[in-house]
Structure formats: C-alpha cells, structure tokens
C-alpha positions in Angstrom: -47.9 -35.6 -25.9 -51.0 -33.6 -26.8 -52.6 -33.5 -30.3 -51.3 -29.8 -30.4 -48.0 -30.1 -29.6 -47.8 -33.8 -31.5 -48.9 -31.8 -34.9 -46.7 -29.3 -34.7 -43.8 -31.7 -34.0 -45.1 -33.6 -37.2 -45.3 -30.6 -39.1 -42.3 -28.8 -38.3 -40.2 -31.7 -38.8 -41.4 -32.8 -42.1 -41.6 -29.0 -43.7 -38.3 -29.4 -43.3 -38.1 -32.2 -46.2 -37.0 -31.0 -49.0 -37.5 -33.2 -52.0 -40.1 -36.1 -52.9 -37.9 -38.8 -52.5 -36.3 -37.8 -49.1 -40.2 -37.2 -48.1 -41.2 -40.3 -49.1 -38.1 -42.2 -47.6 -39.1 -40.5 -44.3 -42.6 -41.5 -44.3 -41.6 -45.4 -44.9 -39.7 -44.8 -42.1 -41.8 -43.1 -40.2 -44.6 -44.9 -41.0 -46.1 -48.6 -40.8 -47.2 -49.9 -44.1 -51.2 -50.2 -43.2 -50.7 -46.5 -42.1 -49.5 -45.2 -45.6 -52.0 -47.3 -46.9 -54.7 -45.6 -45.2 -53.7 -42.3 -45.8 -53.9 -43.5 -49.1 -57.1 -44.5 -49.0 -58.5 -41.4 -47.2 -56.8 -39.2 -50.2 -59.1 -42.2 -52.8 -61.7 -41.2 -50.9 -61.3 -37.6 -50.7 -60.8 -37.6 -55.0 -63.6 -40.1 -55.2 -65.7 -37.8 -53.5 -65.1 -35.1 -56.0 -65.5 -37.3 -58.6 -69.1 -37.6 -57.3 -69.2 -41.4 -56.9 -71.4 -42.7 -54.6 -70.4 -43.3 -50.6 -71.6 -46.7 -51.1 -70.1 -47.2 -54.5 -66.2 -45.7 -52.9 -67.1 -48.2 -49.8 -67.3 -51.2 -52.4 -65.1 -50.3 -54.1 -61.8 -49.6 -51.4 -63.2 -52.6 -49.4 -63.7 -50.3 -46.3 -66.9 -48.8 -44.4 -69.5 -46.4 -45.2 -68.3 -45.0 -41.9 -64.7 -44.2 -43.1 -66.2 -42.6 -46.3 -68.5 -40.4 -44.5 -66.1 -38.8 -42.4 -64.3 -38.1 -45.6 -67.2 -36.6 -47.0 -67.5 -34.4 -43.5 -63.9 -33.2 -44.3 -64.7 -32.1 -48.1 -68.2 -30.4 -46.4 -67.0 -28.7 -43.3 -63.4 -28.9 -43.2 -61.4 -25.6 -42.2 -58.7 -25.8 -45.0 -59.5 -26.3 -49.2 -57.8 -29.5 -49.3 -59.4 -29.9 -52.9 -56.5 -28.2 -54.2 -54.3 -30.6 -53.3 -56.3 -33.7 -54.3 -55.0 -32.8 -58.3 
C-alpha cells in the first residue's frame, strides 16, 4: 500500500477512537514498544525544540542522533501543519 492510501487508513481508523484509554489500548496494540517509544521521543524532541535547548544538548540528552533531532527541527521550521499547538 502507498503512503497515501496507508495514512488515510491510519487516520480514518483511529479518528474513530473515542476516548484516551481505548486510544491508547489500540496503539499498544497496534504498535511495537520501540515504536511508541519513538514517537515519544520525536514529541521530546519536538517540545525540546521549543524549549530552545540545544540540538546537541536534546541529542545528549535522549541518547539519539543529531540527525534525528534535526529533522525534528525541519518539522517545527517548514512543516505544513502548527503542530506546536499540540506539543502543550
């Protein structure tokens, strides 16, 4: 399946959740444990960002690469959506 089709069978199934701890359920299920844990980190990163700690420093810190912080940094800069109102 295509990356098109693919997110809007992610989407459409999971706006169909309709509290926290049925969402949550369905993302363990979903889900592999080192994947929540990197969305997880990518949201860190995101706040980190915002918090206007270092790349470096948020590297260190999560014990991941420069690289993965920079393309969080390149979502916050030219991302299409304002996904800093949902980093709160």
């Amino acid at each position: 399946m295509k990356l098109p089709e693919s997110l809007k069978l992610v989407t459409d199934t999971l706006w169909r959740i309709q509290d926290q701890e049925e969402f949550s359920g369905v993302l363990e299920e979903l889900l592999t444990p080192g994947e929540i844990t990197d969305i997880a980190d990518r949201i860190t990163i995101l706040r980190m960002l915002q918090d206007w700690k270092s790349q470096r420093e948020i590297a260190e810190t999560l014990g991941i690469s420069v690289t993965t912080v920079s393309r969080g940094n390149r979502v916050l800069q030219y991302g299409k959506w304002n996904i800093m109102k949902h980093l709160n």
